[in-house]
GUTI-821293 format. One record per residue: x, y, z of N, C-alpha, C, CB in turn. Coordinates in steps of 0.05 Angstrom, whole numbers, padded with zeros to 5 digits, always signed. Atoms other than C-alpha are relative to their C-alpha. Glycine has a CB too. Layout:
N
XYZXYZXYZXYZ
...
end
This chain:
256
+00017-00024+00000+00000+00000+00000+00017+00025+00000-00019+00000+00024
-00008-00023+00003+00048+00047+00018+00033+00012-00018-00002+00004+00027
-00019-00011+00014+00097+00040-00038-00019+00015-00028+00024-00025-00007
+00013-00007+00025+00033+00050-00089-00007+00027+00010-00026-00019-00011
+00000-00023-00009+00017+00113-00044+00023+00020-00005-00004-00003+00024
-00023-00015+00002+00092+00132-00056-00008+00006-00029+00030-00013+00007
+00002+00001+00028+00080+00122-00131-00015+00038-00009-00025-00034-00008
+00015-00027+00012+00019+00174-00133+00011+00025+00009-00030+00002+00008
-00006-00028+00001+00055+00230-00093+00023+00005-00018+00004+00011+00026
-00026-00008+00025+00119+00230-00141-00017-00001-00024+00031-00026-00005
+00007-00013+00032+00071+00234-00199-00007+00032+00005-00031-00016-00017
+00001-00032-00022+00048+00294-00157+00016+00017+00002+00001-00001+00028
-00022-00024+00004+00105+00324-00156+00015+00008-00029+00024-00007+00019
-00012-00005+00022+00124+00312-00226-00013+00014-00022+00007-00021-00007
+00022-00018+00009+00062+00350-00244+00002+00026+00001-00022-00005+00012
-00009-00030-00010+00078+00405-00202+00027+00021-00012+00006-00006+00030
-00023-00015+00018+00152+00410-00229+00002+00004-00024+00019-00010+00001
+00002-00005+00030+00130+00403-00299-00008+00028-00012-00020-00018-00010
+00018-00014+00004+00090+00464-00294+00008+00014-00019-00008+00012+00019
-00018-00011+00014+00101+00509-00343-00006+00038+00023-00009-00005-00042
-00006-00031-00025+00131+00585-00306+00016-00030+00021-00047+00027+00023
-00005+00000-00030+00160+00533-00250+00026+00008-00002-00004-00026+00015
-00034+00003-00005+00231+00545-00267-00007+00039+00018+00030-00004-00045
-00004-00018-00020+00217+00618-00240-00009-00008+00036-00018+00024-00013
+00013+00005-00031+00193+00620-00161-00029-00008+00001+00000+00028+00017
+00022+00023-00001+00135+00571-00146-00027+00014+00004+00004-00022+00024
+00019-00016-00006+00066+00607-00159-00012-00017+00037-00024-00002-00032
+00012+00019-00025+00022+00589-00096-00010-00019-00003-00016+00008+00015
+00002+00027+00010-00009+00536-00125+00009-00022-00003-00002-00001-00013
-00028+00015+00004+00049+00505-00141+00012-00010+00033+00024+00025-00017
-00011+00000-00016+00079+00515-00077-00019-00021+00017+00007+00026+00007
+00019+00008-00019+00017+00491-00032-00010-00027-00012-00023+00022+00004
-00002+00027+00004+00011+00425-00075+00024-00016+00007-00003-00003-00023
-00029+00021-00010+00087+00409-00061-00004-00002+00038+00042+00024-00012
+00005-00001-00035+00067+00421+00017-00012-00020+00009-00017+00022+00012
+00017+00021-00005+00007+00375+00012+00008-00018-00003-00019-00001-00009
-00012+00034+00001+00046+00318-00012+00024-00003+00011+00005-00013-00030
-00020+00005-00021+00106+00330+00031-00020-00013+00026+00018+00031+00008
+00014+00018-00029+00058+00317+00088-00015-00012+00000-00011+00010+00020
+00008+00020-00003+00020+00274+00064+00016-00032+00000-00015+00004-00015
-00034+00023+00003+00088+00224+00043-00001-00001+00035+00043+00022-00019
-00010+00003-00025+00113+00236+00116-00031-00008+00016+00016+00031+00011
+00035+00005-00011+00034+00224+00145+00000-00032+00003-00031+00012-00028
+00005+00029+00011+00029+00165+00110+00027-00022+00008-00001+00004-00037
-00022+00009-00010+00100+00139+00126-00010-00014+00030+00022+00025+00002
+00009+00007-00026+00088+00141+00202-00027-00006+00001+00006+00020+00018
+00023+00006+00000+00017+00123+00196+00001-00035+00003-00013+00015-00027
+00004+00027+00013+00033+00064+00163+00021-00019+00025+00012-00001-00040
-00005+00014-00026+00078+00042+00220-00001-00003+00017+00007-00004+00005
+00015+00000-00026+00039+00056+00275-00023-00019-00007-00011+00032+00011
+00025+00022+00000-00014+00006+00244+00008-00022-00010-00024+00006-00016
-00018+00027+00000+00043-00054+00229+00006-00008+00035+00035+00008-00020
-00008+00011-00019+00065-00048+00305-00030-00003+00015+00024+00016+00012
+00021+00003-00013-00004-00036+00321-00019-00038+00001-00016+00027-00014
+00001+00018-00003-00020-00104+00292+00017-00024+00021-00001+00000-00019
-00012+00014-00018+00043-00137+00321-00011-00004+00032+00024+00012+00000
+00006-00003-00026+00025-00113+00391-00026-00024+00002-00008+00035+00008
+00019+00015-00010-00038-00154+00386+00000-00032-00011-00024+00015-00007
+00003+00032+00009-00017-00228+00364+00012-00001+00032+00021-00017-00035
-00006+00022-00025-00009-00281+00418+00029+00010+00005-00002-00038-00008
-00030+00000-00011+00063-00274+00416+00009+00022+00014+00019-00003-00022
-00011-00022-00015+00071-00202+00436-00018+00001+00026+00000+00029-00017
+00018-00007-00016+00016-00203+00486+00010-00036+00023-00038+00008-00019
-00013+00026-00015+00063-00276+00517+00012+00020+00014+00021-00025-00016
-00025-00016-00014+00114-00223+00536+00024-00010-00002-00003+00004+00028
-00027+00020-00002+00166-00275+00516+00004+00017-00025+00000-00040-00002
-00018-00002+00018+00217-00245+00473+00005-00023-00023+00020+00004+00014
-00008+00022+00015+00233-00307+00448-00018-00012-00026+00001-00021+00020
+00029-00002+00012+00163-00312+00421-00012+00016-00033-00015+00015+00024
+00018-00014+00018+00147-00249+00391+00028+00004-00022-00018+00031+00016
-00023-00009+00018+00222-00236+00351-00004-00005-00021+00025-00008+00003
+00007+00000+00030+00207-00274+00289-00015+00012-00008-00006-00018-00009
+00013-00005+00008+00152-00238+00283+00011+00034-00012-00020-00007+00017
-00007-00024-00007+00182-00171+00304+00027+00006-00031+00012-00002+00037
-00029+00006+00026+00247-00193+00248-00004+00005-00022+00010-00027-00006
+00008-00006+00027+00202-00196+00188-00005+00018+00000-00016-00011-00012
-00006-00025+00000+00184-00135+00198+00012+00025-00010+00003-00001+00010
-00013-00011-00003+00237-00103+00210+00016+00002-00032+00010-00008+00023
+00001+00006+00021+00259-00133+00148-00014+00013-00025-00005-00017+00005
+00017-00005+00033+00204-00115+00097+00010+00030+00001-00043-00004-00003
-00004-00025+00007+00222-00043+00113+00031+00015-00005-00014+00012+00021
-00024-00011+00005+00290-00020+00127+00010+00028+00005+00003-00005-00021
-00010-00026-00014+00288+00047+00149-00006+00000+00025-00008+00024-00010
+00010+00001-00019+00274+00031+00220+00020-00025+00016-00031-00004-00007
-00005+00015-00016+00299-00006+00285-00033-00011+00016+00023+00015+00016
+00020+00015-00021+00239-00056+00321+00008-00003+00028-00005-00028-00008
-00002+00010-00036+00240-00066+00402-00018-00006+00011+00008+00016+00020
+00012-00012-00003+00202-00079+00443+00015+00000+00036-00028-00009-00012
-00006-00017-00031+00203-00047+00519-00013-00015+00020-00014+00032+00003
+00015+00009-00019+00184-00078+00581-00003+00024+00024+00012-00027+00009
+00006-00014-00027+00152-00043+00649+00025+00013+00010-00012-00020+00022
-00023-00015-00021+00222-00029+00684+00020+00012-00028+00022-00028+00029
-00018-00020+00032+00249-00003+00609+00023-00017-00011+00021+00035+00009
-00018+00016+00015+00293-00061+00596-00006-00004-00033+00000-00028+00016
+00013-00003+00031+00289-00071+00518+00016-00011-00017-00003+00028-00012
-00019+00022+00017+00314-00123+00466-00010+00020-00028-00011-00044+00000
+00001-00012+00038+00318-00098+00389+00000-00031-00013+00038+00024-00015
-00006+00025+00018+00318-00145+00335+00030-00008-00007-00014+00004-00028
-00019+00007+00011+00380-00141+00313+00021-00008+00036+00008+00027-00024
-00011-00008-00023+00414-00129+00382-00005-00020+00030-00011+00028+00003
+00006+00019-00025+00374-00176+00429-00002+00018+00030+00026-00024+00001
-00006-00019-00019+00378-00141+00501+00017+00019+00001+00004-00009+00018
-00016-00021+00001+00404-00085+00506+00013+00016+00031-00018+00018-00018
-00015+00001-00027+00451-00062+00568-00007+00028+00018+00035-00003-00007
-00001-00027-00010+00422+00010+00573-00035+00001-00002+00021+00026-00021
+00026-00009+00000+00336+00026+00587-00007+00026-00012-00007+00000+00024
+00009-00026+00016+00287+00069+00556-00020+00012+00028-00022-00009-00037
+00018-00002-00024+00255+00081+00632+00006+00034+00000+00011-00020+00032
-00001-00041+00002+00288+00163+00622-00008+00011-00025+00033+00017+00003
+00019-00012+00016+00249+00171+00560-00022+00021+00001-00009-00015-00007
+00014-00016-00015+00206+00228+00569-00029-00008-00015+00011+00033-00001
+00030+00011+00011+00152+00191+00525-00005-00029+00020+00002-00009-00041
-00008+00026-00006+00163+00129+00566-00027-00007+00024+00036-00001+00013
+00018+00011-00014+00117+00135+00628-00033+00001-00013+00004+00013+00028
+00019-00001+00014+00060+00154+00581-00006-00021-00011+00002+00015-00014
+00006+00028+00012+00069+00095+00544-00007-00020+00014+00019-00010-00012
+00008+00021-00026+00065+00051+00605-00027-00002+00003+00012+00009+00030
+00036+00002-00006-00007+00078+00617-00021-00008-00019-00011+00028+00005
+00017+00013+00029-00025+00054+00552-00002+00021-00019-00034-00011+00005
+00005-00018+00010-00014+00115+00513+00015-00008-00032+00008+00024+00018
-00019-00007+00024+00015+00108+00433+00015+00018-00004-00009+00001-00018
-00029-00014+00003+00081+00145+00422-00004+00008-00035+00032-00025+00008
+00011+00001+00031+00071+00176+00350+00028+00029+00003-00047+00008-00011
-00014-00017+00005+00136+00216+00337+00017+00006+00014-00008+00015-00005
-00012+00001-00029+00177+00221+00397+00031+00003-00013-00007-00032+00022
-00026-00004+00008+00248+00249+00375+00019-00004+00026+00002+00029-00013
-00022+00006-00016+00310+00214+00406+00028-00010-00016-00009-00022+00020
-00030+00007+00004+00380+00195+00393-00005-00028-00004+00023+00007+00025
+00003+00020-00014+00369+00126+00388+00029-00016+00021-00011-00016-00023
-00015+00018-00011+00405+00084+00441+00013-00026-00013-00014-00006+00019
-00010+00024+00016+00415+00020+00400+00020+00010-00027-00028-00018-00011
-00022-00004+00026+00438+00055+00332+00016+00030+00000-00018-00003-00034
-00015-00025+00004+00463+00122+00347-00011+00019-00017+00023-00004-00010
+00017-00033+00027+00408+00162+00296-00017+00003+00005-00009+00001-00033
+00030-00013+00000+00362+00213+00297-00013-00011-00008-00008+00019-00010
+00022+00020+00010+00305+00173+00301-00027+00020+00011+00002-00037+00018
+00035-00012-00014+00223+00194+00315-00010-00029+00003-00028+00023-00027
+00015+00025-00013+00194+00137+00362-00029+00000-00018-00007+00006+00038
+00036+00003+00005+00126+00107+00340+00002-00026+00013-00016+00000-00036
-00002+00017-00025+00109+00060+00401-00028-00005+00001+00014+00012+00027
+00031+00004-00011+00037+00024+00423+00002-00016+00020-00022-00012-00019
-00002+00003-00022+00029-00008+00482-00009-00032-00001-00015+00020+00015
+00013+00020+00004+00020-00087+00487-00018-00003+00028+00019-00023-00008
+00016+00007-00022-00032-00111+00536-00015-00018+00007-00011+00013+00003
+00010+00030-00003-00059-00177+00565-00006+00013+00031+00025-00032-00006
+00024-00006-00025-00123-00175+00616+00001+00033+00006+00009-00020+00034
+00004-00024-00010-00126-00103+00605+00025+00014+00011-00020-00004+00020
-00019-00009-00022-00058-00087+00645+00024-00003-00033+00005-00028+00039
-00032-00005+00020+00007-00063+00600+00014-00013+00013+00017+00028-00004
-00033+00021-00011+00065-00116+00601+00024+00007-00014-00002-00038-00007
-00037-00011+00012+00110-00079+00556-00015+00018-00022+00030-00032-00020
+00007-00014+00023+00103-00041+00485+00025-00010-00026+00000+00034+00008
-00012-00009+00008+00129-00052+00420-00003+00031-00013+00005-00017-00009
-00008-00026+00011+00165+00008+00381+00015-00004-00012+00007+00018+00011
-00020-00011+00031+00201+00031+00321+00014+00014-00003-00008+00008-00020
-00021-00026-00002+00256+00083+00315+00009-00004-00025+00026+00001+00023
+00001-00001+00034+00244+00105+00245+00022+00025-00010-00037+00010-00012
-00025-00007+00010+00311+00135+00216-00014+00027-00015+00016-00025-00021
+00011-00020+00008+00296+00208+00203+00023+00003-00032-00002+00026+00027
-00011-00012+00027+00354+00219+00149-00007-00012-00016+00024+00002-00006
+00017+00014+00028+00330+00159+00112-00020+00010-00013-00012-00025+00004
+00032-00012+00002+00255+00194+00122+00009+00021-00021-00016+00015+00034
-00001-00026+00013+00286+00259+00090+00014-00005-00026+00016+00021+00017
-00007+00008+00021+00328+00221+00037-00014-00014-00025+00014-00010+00009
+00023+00004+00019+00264+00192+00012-00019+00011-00011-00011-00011+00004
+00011-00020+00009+00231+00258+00013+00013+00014-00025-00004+00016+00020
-00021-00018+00019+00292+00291-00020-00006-00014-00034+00042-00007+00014
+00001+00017+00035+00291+00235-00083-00029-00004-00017+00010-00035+00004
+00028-00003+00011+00214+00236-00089-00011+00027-00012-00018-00005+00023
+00015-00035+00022+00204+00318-00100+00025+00006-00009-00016+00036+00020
-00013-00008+00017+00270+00322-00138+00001+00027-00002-00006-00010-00020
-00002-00021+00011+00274+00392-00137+00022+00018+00005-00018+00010+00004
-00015-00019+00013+00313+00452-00164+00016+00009+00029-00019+00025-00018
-00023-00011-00021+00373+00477-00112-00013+00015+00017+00024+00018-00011
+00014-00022-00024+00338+00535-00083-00024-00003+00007-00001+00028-00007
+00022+00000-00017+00275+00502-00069+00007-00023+00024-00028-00005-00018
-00021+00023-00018+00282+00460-00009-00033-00005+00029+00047+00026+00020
+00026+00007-00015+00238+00429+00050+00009-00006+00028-00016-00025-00013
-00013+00001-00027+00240+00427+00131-00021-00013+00018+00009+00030+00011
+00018+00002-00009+00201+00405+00182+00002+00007+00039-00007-00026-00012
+00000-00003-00022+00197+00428+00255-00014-00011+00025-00001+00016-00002
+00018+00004-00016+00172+00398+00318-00014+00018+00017+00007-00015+00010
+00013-00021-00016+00130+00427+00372+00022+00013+00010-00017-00009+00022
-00021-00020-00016+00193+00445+00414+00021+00014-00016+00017-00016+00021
-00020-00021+00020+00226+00480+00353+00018-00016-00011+00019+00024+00015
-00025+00012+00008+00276+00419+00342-00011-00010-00032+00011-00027+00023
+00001+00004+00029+00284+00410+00259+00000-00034-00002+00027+00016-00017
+00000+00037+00000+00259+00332+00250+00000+00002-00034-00037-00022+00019
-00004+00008+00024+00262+00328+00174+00019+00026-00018-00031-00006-00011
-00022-00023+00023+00316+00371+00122+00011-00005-00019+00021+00011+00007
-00013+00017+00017+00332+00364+00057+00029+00003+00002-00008+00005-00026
-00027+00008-00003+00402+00379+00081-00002-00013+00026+00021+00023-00001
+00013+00015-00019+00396+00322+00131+00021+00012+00022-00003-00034-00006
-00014-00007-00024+00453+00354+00181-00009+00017+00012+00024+00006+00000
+00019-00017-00015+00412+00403+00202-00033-00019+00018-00010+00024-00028
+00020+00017-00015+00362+00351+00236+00008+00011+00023+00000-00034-00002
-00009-00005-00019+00362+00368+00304+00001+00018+00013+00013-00003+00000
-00016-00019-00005+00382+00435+00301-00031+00019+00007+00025+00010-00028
+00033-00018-00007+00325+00486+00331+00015+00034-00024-00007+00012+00058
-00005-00024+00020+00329+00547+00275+00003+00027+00009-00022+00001-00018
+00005-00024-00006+00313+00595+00324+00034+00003+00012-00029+00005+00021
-00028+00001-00018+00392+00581+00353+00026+00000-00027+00002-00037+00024
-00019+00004+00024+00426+00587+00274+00008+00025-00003-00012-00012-00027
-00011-00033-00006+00443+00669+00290-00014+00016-00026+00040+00004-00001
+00015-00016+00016+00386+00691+00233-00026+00014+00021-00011-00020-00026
+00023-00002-00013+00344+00736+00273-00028+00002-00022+00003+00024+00018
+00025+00005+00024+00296+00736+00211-00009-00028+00004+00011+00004-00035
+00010+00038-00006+00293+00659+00213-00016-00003+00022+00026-00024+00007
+00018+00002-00026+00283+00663+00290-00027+00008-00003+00010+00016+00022
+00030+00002-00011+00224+00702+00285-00020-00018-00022-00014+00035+00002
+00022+00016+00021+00195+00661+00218-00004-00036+00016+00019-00002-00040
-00002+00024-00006+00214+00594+00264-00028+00004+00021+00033-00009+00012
+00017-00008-00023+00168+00626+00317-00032+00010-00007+00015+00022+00015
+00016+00001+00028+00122+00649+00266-00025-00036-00003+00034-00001-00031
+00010+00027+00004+00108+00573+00248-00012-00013+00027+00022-00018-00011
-00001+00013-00023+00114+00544+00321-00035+00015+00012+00034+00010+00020
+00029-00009-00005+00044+00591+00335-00009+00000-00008-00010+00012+00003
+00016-00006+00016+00010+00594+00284-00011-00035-00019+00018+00026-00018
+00004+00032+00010-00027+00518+00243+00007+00012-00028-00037-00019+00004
-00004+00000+00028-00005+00542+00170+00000+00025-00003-00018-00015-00016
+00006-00018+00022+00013+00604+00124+00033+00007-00005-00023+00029+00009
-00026-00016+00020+00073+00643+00091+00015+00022+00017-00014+00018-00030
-00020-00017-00002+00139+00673+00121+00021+00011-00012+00007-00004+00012
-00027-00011+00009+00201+00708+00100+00025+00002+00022-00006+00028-00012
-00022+00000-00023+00274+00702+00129+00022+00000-00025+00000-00031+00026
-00022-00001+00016+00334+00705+00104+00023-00017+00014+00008+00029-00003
-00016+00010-00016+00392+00656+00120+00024-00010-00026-00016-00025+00021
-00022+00007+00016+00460+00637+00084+00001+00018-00021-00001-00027-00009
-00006-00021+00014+00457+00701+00053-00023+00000-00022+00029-00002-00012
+00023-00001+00018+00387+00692+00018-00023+00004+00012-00003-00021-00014
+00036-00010-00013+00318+00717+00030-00011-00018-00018-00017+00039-00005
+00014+00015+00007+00277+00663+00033-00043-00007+00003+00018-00015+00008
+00022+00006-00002+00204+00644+00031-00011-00025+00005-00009+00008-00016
+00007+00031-00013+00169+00587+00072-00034+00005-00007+00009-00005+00042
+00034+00000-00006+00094+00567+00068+00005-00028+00011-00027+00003-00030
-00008+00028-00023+00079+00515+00123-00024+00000+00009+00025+00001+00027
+00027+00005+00000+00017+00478+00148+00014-00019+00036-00017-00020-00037
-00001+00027-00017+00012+00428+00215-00008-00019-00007-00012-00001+00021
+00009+00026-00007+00005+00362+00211-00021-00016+00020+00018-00005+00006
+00012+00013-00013-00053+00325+00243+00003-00018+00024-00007-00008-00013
-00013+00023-00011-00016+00269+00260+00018+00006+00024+00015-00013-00020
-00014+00004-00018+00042+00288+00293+00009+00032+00009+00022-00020-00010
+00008-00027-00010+00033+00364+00306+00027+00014-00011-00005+00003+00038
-00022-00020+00007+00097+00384+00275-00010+00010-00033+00035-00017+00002
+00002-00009+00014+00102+00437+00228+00014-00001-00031+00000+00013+00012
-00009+00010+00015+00116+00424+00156+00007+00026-00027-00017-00024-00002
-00003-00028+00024+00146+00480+00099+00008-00009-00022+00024+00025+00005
-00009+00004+00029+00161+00478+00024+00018+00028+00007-00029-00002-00030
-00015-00019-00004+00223+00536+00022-00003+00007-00030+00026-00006+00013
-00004-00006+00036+00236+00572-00051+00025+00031+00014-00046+00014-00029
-00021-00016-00002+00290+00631-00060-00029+00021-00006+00032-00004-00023
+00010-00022+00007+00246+00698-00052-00002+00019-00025+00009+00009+00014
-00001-00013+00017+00221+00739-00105+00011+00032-00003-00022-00005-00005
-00003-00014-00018+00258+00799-00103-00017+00025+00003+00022+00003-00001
+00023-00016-00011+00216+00863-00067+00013+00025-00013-00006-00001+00036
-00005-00024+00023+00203+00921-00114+00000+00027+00023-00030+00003-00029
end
């Protein structure tokens, strides 16, 4: 499903870039279709693996609580996709991976962690991962037998991969470019992926700052900033899903 979903937004975009005028700066039209299918791609992405672990969580094997049990299941998985680490977590935060088996360090100082315990789904949750060392965004559900949580699995879905599949799907021209911010300001998607991480309002553009702050209040519309020596233009919408904010960038038209 969600490689034929990939299919239709890269025709989407190849619609958009075909346009004729796009080689100048992206009418709005233009612009506000490449937005919709940036977030719908990324939507759909995490969507789609919050309702793979959501299945897992509910076969016999994850709801045993035996490791031993649920791995093969947890393996294929992990497998069919490839941009992602599987785990799952028990009550005191101990936590095997697929690849890794136990692991020597807990996810119990997670700040999504006691939420999850109560039975809450994790849908985005930016961490370092512990097992592989990469900016990852958690997507976690909670397993549960007689009602009572005995652990959770979760996924730690590889954000540069996430942005490297955005980057190769809208193909576009140098100076247009795409970002995505979470609630607390930290940059979770970039088509230059080293900037993941980085909060915009801390990159010494006070233009940026206030367009980062701009976004962070506001559910969607159009700023200006200037950074690396260019005045740029953002239009940016929220996300449903995972509340972060999402922009299409272009190089400013310049002001008469």
């Amino acid at each position: 499903m969600f490689k034929k979903y990939f299919l239709r937004i890269a025709a989407l975009f190849m619609l958009v870039l075909s346009a004729p005028g796009f080689a100048q700066p992206p009418v709005a039209e233009d612009a506000q279709s490449l937005l919709a299918a940036f977030v719908s791609y990324t939507d759909l992405r995490m969507s789609s693996v919050r309702q793979n672990i959501g299945i897992l969580a509910a076969t016999a094997e994850a709801q045993s609580g035996s490791w031993k049990k649920m791995k093969p299941l947890l393996r294929e998985y992990e497998k069919s996709d490839g941009g992602l680490v599987v785990w799952f977590v028990r009550p005191d935060g101990a936590y095997d991976t697929v690849d890794k088996g136990l692991m020597g360090v807990k996810l119990g100082d997670r700040t999504y962690f006691p939420g999850l315990m109560a039975g809450e789904t994790v849908m985005g949750a930016l961490v370092v991962s512990k097992s592989t060392g990469k900016r990852s965004a958690v997507i976690a559900v909670p397993v549960k037998r007689g009602g009572k949580v005995i652990g959770a699995i979760g996924a730690s879905l590889f954000l540069e991969k996430l942005a490297d599949q955005v980057d190769a799907a809208l193909a576009l021209r140098p100076d247009i470019g795409f970002f995505a911010l979470a609630p607390n300001g930290l940059t979770t998607l970039h088509k230059v992926t080293r900037r993941e991480f980085l909060d915009p309002r801390d990159l010494g553009s006070e233009t940026l700052k206030k367009s980062a702050g701009e976004m962070l209040a506001n559910p969607a519309g159009e700023t200006r900033y200037e950074f690396d020596n260019v005045t740029k233009t953002a239009i940016y919408r929220t996300s449903p899903l995972t509340r972060w904010k999402f922009a299409i960038t272009f190089s400013a038209a310049p002001q008469k």
